[in-house]
C-alpha positions in Angstrom: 6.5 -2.4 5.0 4.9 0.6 5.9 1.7 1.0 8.7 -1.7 1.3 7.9 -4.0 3.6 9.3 -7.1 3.5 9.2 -9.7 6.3 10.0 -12.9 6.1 11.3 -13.7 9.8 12.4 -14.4 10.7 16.2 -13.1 13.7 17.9 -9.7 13.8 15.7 -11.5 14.6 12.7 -14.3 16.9 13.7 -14.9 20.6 12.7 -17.0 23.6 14.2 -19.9 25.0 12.5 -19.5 28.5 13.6 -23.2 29.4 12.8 -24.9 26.9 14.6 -22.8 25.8 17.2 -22.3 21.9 15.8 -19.0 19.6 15.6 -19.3 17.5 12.3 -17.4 16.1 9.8 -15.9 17.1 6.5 -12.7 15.4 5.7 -9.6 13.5 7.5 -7.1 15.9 8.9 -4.6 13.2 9.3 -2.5 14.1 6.3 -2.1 17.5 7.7 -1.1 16.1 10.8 1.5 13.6 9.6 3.1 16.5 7.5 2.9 18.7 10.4 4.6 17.0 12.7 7.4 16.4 10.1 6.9 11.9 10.7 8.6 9.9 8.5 7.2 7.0 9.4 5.9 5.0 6.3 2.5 5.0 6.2 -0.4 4.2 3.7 -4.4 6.0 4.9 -7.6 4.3 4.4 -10.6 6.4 5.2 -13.4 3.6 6.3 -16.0 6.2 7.6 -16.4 9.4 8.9 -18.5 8.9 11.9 -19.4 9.8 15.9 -18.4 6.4 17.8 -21.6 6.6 19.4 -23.0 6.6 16.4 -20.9 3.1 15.2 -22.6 -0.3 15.1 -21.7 -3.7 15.2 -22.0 -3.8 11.3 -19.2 -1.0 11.4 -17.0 -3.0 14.1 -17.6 -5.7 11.9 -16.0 -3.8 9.0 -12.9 -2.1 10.6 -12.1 -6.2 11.4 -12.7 -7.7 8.0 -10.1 -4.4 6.7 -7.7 -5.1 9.7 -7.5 -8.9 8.7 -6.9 -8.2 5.0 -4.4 -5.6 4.6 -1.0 -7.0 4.1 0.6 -4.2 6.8 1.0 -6.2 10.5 1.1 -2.6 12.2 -2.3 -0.8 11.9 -3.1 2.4 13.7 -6.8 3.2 13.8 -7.7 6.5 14.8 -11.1 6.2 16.8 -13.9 8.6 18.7 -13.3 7.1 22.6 -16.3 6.4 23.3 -16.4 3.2 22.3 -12.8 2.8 21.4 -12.9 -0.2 23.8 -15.8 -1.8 21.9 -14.2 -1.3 19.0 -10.6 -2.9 20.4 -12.5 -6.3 22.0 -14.2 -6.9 18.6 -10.5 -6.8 17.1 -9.1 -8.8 19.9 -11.5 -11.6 19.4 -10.9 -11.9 15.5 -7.3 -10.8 14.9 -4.0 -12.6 16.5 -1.2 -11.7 13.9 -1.2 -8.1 14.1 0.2 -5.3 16.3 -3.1 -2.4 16.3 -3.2 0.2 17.7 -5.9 2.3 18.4 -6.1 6.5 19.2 -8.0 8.9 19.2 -8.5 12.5 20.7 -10.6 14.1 23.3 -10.4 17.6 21.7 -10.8 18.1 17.7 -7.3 18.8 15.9 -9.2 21.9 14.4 -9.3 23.3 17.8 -5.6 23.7 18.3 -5.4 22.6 21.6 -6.1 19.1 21.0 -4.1 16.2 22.3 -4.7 14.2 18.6 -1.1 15.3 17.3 -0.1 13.6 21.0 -1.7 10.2 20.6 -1.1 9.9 17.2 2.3 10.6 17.3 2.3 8.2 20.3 0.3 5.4 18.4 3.4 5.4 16.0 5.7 4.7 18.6 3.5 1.9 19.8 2.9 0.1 17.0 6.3 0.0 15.8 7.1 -1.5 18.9 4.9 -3.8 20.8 4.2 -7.1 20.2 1.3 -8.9 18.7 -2.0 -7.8 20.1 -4.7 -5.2 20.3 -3.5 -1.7 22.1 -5.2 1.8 23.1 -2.5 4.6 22.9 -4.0 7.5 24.8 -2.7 10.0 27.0 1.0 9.7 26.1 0.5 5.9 27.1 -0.3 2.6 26.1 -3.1 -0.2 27.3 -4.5 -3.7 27.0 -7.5 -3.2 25.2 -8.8 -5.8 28.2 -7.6 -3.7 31.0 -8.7 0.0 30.1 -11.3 2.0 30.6 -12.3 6.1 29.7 -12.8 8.1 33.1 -15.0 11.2 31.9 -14.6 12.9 35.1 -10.9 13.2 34.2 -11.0 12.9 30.1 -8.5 10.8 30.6 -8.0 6.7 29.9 -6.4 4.8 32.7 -6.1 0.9 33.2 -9.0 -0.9 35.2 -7.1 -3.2 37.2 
């Protein structure tokens, strides 16, 4: 069975507007990725929404579940602004027990070539093919309990709360 990702937008898929100085959004750059980086993992992309996480309400939390609980695949990757990628994971937590998910994201945009997205997504593949049952955050070459993570923004980094 292959692994679903979904995409929600964040910092992986944002683009500069040269003229006015603005990130924003135009289309998924995942495919490019996943060619890129030569992964031969099966997978099958769902574009849910193109938007800023701190732009994502609990109508849109609400959706990612209802997709996450009806797609056959058990191993979804969810690429994710970070934000409120920990929002995002609890929602999933409370609703959904019988998949491995994984969510990623980036803290640079791919389009700016020195973005660590290639890194987490790349990472989130690993993960998901491999940990059990649950709810995950793969960032920074790592993995975490959505429960026991947080973002530090002094760092840019994610690292676990306890």
């Amino acid at each position: 069975m292959s692994i679903r990702i979904y995409i929600t937008g964040g910092t992986f898929d944002k683009e500069y507007n040269e003229l006015n100085g603005e990130l924003y959004f135009k289309s998924t750059h995942l495919p490019e990725m996943l060619a890129l980086r030569r992964s031969r993992a099966k997978v099958d992309l769902t574009t849910l929404m193109m938007i800023d996480s701190l732009d994502m309400t609990p109508f849109d939390r609400e959706k990612i579940a209802k997709k996450c609980q009806k797609t056959a695949e058990n191993q979804i990757i969810i690429t994710h602004g970070t934000d409120t990628m920990v929002e995002t994971a609890r929602v999933l937590a409370e609703e959904i027990k019988d998949k491995t998910i994984v969510l990623t994201g980036a803290m640079v945009p791919y389009k700016f070539g020195s973005s660590d997205g290639l890194f987490n997504l790349g990472s989130a593949l690993a993960f998901v093919q491999t940990l059990p049952l649950g709810v995950y955050i793969a960032m920074n070459g790592r993995y975490f309990q959505w429960n026991n993570v947080r973002k530090n923004k002094k760092i840019g980094e994610f690292e676990e709360i306890k």
